[in-house]
Backbone bond lengths (Angstrom), bond angles and torsions (degrees), N, CA, C in turn:
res aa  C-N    CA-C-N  psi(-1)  N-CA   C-N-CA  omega(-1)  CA-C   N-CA-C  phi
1 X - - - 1.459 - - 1.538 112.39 -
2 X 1.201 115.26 -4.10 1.786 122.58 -169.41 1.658 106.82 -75.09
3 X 1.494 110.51 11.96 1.749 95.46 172.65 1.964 100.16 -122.06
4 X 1.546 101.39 -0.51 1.445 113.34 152.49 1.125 133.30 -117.96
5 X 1.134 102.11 40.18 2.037 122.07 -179.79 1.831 73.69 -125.89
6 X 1.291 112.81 -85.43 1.834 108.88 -133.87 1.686 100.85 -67.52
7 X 1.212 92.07 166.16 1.535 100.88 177.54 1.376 125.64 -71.25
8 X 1.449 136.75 142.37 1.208 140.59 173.42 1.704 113.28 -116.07
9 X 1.509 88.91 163.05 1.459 80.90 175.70 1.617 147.98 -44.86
10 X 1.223 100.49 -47.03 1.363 114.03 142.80 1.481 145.83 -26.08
11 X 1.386 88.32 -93.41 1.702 119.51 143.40 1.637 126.54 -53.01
12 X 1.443 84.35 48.13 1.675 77.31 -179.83 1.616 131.73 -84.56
13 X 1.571 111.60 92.05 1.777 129.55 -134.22 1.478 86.85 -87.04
14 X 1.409 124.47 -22.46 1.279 134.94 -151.12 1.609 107.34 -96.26
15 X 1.446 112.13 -17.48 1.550 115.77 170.09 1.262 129.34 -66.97
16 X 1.039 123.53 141.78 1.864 131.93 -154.47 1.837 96.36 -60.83
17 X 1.172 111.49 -31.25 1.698 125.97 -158.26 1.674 99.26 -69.25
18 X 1.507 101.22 -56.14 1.240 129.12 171.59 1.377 123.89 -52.79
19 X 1.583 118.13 -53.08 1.181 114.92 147.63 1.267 135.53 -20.64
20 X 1.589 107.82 -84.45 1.675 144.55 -158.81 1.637 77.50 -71.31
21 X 1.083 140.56 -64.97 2.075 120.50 -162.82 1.637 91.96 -55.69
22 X 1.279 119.09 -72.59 1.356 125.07 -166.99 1.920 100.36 -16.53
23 X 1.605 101.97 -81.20 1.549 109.63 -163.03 1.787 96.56 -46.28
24 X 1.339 99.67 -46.61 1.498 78.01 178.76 1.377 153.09 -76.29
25 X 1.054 86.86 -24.59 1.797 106.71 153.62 1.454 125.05 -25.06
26 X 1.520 83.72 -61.85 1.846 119.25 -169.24 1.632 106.17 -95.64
27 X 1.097 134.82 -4.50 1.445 136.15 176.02 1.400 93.80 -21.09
28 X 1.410 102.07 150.71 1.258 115.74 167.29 2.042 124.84 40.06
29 X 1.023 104.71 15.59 1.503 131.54 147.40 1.443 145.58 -99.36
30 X 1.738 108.46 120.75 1.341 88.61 -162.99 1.551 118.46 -114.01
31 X 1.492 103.58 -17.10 1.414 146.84 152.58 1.788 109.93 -14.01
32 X 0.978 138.80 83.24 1.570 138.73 163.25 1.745 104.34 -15.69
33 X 1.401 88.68 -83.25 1.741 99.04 -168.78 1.490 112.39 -52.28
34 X 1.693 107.47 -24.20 1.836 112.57 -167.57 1.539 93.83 -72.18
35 X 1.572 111.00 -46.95 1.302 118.04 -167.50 1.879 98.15 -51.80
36 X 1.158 120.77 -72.26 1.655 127.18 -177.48 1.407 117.10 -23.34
37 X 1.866 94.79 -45.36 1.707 99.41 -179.35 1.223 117.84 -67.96
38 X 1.207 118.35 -51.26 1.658 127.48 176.95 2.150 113.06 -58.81
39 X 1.150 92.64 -40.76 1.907 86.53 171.11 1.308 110.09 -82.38
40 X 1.338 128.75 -10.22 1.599 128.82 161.65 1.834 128.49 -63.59
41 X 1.517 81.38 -44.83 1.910 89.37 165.43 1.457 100.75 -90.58
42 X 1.135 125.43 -53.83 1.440 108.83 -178.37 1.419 115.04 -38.32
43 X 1.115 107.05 -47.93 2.012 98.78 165.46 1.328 139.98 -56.13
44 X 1.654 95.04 -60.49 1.454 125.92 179.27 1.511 95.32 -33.01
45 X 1.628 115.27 -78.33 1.202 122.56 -161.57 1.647 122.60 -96.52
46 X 1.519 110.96 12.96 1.454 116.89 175.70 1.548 107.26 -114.32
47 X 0.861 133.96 31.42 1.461 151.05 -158.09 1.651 116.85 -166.78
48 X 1.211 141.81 81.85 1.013 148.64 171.25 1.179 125.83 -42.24
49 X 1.103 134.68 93.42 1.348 148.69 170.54 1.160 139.81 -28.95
50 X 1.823 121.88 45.94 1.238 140.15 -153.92 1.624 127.26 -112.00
51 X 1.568 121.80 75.20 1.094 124.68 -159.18 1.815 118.53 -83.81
52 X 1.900 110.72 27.48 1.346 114.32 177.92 1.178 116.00 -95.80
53 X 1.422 133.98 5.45 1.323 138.76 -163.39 1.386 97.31 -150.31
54 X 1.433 111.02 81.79 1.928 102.66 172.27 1.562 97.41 -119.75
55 X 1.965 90.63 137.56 1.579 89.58 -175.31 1.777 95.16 -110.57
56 X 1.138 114.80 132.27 1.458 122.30 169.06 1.813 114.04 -76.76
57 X 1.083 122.61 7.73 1.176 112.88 -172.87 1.595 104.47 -78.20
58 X 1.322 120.62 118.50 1.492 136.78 -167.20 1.879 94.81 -42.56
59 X 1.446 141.22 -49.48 1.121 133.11 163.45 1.448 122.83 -40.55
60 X 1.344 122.73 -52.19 1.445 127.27 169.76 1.385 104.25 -55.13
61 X 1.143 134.55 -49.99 1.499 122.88 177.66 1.054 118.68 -59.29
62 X 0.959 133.27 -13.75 1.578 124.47 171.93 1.547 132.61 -55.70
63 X 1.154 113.61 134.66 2.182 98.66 -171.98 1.076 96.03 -59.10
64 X 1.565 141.85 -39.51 1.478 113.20 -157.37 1.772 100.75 -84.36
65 X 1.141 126.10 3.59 1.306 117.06 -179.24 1.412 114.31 -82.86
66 X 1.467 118.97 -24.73 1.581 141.39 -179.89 1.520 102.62 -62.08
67 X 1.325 123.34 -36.49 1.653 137.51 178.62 1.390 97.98 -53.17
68 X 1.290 140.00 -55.41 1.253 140.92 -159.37 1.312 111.64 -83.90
69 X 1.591 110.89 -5.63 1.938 104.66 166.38 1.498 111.85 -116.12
70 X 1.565 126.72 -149.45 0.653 120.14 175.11 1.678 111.07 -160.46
71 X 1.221 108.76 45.79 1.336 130.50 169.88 1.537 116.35 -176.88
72 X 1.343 122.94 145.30 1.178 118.80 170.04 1.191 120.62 -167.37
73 X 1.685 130.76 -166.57 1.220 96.09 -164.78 1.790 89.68 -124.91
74 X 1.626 114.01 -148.13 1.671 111.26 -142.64 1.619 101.42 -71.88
75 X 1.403 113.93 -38.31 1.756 121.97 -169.87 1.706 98.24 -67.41
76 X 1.425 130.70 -23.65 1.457 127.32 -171.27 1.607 95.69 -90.53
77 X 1.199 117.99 -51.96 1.627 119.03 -176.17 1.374 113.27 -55.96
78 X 1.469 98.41 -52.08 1.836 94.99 -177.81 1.440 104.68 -77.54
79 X 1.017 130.15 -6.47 1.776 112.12 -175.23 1.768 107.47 -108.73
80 X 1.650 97.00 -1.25 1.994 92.51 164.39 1.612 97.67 -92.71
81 X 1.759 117.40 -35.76 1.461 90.57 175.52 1.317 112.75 -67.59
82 X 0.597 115.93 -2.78 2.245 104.57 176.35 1.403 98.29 -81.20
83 X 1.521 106.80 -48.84 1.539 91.71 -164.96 1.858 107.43 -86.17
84 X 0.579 115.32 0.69 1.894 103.61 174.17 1.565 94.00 -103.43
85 X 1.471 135.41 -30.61 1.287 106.73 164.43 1.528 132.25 -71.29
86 X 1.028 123.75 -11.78 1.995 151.05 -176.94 1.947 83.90 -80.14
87 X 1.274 108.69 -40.00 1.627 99.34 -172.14 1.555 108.43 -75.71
88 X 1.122 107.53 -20.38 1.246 104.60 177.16 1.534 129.06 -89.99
89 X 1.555 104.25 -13.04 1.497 123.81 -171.13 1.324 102.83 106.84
90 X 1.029 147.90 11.25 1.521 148.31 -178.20 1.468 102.95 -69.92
91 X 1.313 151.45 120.93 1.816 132.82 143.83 1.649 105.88 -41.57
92 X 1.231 112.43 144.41 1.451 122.98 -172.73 1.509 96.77 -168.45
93 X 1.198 101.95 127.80 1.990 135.56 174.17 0.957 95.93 -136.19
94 X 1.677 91.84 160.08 1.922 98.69 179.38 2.077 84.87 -136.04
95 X 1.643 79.99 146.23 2.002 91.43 -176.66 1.792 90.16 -119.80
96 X 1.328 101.01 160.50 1.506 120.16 -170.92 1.401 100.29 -125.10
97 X 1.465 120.29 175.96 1.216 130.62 -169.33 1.701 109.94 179.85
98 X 1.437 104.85 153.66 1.578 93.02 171.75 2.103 97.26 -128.20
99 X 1.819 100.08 130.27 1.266 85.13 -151.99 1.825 90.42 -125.42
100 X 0.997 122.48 172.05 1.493 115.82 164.30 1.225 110.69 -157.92
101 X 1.938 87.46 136.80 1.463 124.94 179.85 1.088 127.95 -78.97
102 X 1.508 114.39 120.51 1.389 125.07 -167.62 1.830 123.09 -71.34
103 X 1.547 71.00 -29.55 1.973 89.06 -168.44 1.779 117.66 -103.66
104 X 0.851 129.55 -178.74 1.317 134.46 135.06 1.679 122.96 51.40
105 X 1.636 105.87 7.90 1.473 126.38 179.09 1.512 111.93 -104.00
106 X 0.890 129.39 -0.77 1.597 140.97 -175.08 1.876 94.05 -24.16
107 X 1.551 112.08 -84.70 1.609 114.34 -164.97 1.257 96.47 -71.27
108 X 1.413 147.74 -10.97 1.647 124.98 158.75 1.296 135.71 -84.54
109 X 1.787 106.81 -13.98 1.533 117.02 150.31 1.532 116.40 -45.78
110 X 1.229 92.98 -82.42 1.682 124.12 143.07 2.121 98.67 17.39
111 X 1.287 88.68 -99.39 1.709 91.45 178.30 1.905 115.71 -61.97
112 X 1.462 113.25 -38.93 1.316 102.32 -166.43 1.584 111.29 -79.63
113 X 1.901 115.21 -12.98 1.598 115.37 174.14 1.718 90.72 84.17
114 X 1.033 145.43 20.03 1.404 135.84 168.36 1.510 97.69 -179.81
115 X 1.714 102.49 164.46 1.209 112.73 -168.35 1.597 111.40 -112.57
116 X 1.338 123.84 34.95 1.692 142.64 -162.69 1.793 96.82 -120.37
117 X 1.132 118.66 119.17 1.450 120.34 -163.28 1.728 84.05 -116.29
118 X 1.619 102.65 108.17 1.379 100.22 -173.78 1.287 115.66 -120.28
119 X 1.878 132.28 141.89 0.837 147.47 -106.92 1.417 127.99 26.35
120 X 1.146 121.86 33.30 1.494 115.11 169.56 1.360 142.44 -39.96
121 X 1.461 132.10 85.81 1.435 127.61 -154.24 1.929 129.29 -66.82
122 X 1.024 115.42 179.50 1.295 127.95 -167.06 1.647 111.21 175.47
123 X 1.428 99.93 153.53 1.164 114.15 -159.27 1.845 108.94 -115.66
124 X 0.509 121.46 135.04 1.995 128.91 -179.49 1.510 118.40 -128.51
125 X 1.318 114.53 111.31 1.156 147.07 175.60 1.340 122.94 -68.42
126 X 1.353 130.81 138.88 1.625 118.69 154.43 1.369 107.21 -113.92
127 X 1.224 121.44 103.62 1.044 121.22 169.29 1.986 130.86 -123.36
128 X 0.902 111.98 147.69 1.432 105.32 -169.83 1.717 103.90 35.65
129 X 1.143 108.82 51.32 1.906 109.53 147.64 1.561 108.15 82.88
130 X 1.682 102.62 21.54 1.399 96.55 -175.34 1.581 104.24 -161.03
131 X 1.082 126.54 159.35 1.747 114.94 -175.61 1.420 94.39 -101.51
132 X 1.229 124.55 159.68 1.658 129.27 -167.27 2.069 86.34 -157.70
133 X 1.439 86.99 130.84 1.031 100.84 163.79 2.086 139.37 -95.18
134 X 1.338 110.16 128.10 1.294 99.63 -179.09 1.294 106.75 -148.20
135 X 1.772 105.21 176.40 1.431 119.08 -150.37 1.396 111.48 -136.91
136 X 1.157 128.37 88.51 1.264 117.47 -167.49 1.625 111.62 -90.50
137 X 1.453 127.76 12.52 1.167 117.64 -151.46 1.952 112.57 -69.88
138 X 1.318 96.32 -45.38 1.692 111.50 -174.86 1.051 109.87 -79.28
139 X 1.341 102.58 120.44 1.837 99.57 175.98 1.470 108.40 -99.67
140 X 1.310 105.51 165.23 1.621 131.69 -178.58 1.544 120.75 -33.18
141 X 1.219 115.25 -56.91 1.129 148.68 156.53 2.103 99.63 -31.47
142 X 1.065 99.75 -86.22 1.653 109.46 177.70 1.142 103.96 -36.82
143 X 1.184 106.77 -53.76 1.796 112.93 -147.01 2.102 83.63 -69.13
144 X 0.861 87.98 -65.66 2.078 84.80 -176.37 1.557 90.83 -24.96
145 X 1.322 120.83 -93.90 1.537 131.27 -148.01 1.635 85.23 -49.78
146 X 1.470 139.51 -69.37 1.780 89.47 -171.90 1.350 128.17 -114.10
147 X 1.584 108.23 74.32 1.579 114.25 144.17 1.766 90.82 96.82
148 X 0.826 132.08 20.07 2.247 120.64 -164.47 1.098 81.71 -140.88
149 X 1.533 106.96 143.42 1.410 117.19 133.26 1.419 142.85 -68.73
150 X 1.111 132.06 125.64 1.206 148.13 169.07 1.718 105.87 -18.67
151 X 1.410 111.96 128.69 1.615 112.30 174.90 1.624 98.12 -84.73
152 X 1.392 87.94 131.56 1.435 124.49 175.08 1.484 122.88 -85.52
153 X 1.348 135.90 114.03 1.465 124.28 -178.47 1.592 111.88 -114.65
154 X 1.262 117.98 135.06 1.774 113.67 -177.29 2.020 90.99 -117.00
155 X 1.103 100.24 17.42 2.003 91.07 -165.85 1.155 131.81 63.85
156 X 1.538 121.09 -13.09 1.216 134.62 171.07 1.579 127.35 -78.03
157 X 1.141 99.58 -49.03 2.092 116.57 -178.90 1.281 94.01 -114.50
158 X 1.503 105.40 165.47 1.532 122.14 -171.72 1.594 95.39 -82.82
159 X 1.536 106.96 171.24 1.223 119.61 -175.79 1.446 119.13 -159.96
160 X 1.819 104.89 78.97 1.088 117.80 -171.96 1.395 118.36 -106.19
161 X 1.531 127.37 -178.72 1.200 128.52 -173.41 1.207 110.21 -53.80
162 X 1.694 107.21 130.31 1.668 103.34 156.86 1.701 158.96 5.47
163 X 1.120 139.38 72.88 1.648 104.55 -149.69 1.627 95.68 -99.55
164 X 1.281 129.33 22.31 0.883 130.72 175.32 1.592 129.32 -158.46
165 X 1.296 125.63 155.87 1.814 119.55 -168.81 1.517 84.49 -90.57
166 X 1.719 109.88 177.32 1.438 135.96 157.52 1.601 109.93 -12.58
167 X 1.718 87.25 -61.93 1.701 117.81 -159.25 1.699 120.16 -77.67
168 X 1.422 98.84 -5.44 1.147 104.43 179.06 1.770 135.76 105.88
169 X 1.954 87.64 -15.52 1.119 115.47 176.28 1.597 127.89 -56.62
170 X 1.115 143.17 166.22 1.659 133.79 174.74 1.610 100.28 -76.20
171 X 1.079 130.91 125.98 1.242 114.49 133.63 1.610 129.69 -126.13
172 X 1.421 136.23 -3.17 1.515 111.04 167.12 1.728 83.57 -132.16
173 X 1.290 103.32 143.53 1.406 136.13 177.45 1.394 108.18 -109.81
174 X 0.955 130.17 105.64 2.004 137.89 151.44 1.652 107.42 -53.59
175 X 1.426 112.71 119.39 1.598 93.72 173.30 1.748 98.16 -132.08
176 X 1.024 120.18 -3.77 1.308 131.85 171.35 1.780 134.13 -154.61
177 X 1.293 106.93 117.76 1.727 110.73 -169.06 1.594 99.00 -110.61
178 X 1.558 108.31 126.57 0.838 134.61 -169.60 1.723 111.59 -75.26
179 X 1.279 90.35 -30.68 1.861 94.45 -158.44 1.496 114.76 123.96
180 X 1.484 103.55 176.23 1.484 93.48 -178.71 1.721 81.71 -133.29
181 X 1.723 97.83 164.52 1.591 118.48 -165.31 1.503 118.81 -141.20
182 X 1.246 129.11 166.47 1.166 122.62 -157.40 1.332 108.09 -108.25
183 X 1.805 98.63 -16.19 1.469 92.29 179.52 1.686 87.65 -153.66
184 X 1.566 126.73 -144.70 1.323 105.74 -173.78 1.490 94.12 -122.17
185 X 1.625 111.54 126.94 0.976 118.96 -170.71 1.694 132.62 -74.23
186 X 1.449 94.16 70.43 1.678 114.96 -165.03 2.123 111.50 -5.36
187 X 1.366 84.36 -78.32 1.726 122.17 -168.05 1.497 94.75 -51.45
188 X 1.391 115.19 -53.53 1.915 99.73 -176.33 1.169 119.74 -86.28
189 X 1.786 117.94 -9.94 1.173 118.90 171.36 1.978 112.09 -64.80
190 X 1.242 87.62 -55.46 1.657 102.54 -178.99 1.801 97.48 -38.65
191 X 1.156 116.18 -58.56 1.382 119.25 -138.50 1.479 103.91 -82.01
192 X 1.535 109.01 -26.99 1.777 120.44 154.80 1.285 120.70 -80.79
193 X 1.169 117.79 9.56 1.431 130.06 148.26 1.617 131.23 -53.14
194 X 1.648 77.65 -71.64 1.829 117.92 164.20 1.348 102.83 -37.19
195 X 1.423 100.40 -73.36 1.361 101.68 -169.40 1.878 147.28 -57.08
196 X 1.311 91.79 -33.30 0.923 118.51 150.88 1.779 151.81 -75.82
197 X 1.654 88.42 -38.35 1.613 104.65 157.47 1.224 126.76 -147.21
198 X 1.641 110.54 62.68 1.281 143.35 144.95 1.830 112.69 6.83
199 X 0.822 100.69 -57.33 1.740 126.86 -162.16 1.493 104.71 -50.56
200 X 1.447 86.23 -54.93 1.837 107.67 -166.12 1.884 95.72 -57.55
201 X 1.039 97.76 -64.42 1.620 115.11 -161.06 1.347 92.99 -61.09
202 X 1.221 163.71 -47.36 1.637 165.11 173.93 1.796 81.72 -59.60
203 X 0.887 142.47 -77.15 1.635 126.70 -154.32 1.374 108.77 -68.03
204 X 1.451 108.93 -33.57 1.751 91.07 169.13 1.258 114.09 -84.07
205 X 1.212 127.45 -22.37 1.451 120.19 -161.29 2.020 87.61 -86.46
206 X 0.833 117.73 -38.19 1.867 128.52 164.04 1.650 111.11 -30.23
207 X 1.270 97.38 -42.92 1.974 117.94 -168.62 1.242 108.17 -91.38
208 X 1.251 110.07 -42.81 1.944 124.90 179.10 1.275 97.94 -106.16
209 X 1.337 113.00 85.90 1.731 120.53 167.73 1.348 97.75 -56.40
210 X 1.327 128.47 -60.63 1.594 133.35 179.80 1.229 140.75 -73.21
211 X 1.321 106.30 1.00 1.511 125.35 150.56 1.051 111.58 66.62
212 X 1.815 104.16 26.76 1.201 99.15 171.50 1.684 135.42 -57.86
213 X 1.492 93.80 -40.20 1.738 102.79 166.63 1.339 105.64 -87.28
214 X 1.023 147.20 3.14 1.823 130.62 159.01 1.835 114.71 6.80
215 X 0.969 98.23 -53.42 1.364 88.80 169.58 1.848 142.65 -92.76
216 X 2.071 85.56 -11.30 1.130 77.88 -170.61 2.137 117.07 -80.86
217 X 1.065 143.14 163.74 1.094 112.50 -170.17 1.561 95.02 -150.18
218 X 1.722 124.64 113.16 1.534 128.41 177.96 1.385 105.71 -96.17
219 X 1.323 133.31 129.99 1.525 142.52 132.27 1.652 89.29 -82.08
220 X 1.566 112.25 127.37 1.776 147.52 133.00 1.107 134.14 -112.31
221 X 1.560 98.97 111.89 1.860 103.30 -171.61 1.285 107.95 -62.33
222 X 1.352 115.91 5.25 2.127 103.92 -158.07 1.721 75.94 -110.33
């Protein structure tokens, strides 16, 4: 388990920021699995769920960099729960996926040219003798305005995207699982980026003749 205990680049579990939320989160908890539950809503729903502004710059990815905002989107949520649970002694990996949304994506189709939301993150647990998967990305708040309930985590069963609205309707589809990782896998993320949304990367790299931001990468709904 020692490459899901120590800190990674990413996952940086070992940062003071990362630390100090963790204990506090969990104050007065001593419980493994209690601890998981409580930094799961503490995320889920203290972090706004905003996937129009993603910056690729390997610094912005970092969990302790997510501390300093207050919304973000699924690869920032799931990779601070890895890293404040790793601070605590928890094992924590994060698994990817490319998934598509049925509902409520209209202006992010819109910019990405398809409706497949790829690398979509998640977070994996070991807890009580078994890894359990969960999702903190959508918060409470969201989930009301369109029509779903809020994913629920007890530490026991996985806790993945939605496959259905209120009404019964489809809304998130899994059509590809990436694997799960120890930290966030920079180089294949980028390159399923590319691949997938081509567009983006030709207009910035179009704007930044010099590439100076190469990495950095904005979706803006305005």
């Amino acid at each position: 388990m020692d490459e899901y205990l120590r800190p990674g680049i990413f996952i940086d579990s070992d940062h003071p920021d990362v630390v100090a939320y963790a204990e506090k989160i969990t104050m007065g908890i001593q419980e493994n699995t209690l601890q998981a539950i409580r930094l799961y809503y503490a995320i889920r729903d203290g972090f706004k769920y905003f996937p129009y502004n993603i910056d690729l710059n390997p610094r912005a990815l970092k969990a302790s960099a997510l501390l300093k905002k207050n919304r973000g989107y699924c690869i920032e949520k799931a990779n601070l729960l890895a890293a404040a649970t790793r601070a605590l002694g928890i094992p924590a990996r994060l698994g990817f996926a490319i998934v598509r949304n049925h509902i409520g994506t209209e202006k992010l189709e819109k910019i990405l040219r398809t409706d497949k939301l790829v690398f979509h993150g998640y977070t994996e647990l070991f807890l009580e003798g078994k890894w359990v998967k969960a999702t903190p990305a959508f918060d409470a708040a969201l989930c009301e305005r369109m029509g779903v309930h809020p994913l629920e985590f007890d530490g026991k069963t996985d806790s993945i995207f939605q496959e259905s609205d209120r009404s019964g309707g489809r809304f998130m589809e899994y059509i590809h699982d990436y694997g799960n990782f120890p930290d966030i896998p920079y180089s294949k993320m980028i390159e399923e980026f590319r691949k997938h949304y081509p567009h983006l990367f030709e207009d910035l790299e179009k704007n930044s003749p010099e590439r100076k931001y190469k990495r950095v990468f904005y979706i803006s709904p305005d």
